[in-house]
Each structure stands twice: as structure tokens, then as C-alpha cells.
N, C-alpha and C positions, 0 to 999 in steps of 0.2 A: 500496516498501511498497504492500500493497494491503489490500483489504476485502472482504465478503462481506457483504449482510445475509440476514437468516433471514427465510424466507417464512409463520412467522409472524405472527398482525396485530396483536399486543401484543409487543414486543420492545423488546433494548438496540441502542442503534445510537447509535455517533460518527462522525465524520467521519474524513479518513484526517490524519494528522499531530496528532489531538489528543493535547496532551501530558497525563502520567499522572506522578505522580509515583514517582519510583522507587522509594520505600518503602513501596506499595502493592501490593496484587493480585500475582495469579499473575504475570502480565510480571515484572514487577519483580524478585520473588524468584528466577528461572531465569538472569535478567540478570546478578541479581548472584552466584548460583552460578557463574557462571565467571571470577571472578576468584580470586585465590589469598587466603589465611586474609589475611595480610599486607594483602592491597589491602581485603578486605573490613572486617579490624578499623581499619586506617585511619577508612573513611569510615565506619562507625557508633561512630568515635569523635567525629567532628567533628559528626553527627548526630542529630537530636533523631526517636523514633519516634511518629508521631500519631496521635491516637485518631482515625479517621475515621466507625466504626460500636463498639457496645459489643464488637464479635466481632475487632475490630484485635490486634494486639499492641503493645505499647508498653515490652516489656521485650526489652533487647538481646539477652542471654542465650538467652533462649526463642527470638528472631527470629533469630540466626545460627543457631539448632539448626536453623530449619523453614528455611532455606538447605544447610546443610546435609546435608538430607534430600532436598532438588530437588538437589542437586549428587548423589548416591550413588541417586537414582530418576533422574535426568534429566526430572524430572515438578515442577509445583508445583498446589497448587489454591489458591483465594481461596474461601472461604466465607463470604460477605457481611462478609470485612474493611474492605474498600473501600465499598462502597455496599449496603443495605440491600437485601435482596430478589433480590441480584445474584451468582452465582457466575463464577469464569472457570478456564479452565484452562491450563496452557502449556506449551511443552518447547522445551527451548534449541536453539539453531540453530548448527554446531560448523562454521561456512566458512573453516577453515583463512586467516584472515587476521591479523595481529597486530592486535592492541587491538581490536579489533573481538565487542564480545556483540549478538548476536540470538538473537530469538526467533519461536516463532510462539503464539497463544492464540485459545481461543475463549472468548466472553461469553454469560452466557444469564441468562432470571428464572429464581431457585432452583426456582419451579415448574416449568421445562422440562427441566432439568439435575437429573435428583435421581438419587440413590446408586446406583440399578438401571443406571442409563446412564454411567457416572463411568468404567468400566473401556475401553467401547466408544470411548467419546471420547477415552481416554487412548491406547489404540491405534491409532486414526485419526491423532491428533496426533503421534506417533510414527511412524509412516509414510511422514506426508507431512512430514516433517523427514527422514527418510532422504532422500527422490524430494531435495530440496532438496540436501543435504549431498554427494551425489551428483556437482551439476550444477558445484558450487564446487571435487569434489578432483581 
């Protein structure tokens, strides 16, 4: 696992191993796009969905659709579900290993991330999840 921080002087920044919970943010939702309907209805059945920011989802239904959606885009975005003020994006990381989901995502304040650059970033992160996918088959 690694990091990058942005050379911006107002930024999101964690350390490398902090944990996120998985029924957050973009990560999480790509994560769990690859598991199968099965694995997924499983564990959002055993599951409680949290209101983290008022823009969260906390209805199963709706939150397996926008999985869903990152599983059939290979894409997810977090629009300040997780933390207020804070977009991220992700796209799933496909390294042929069993049990094994990664990802890769980037973080930013919604001010730096907005709708005009969302396609740019989504293509860069798709990219550089090929150069990866690559190095694994």
C-alpha cells in the first residue's frame, strides 16, 4: 500500500494503513462491488448502514444499487457521504487472486474535485488500475 499527498497547502491527508470503514466512501463501495450478489446481500444483511454526513446513505436498497453501479462503471464516487466537504473517487483493482478485492482512490476538498474534473480523474484512475492489473496477470 502506498500514498501520495497533493501539493496543495489545504488538503485531505491520512496516513498509510488508516482504517476506513467499509461502508463508506468511494473505497469501500468498489470493494465491495466485487463480491458476488450473494456475498454482498450477506453482509448488508448482518449490517447496519451509518449516517456519517447528511449526504450518507443509510437505505440498503439504494446502497446495493450505487454498488451496483461501481460494479457495471468499474467506477464509484463518494460525494461528501463520508466526511463533509470531502470527495473521493475509486476504481477496483481486478489482480487475479482469489479472495482478494483492492482498490485504488483518490481524496480531495469538494473544492478541488468538482464536476468539471470528475471525468479526468476518472480516466487517470482507470489507467493507472490497467498499468497495475497488468503487473498481476
Amino acid at each position: 500500500m502506498d500514498k501520495v499527498d497533493s501539493p496543495f497547502d489545504i488538503k485531505v491527508s491520512s496516513e498509510a494503513g488508516m482504517a476506513i470503514p467499509l461502508l463508506a466512501g468511494a473505497g469501500g463501495k468498489v470493494l465491495l462491488s466485487q463480491l458476488s450478489d450473494a456475498e454482498l446481500d450477506a453482509l448488508l444483511s448482518e449490517s447496519k448502514l451509518k449516517k456519517f454526513t447528511p449526504s450518507s446513505c443509510v437505505h440498503k436498497k439504494n446502497y446495493k444499487t450505487m454498488i451496483k453501479r461501481a460494479r457495471l462503471e468499474k467506477f464509484a464516487l463518494d460525494d461528501e457521504e463520508y466526511i463533509e466537504g470531502v470527495r473521493a473517487l475509486a476504481v477496483p483493482l481486478h489482480l487475479h487472486r482469489v479472495n482478494l478485492q483492492a482498490a485504488i482512490w483518490i481524496v480531495g476538498l469538494k473544492s478541488q474535485i468538482k464536476n468539471e474534473v470528475l471525468p479526468s480523474y476518472k480516466s487517470m484512475l482507470q489507467e493507472i488500475a490497467s498499468i497495475i492489473e497488468m503487473r498481476f496477470s
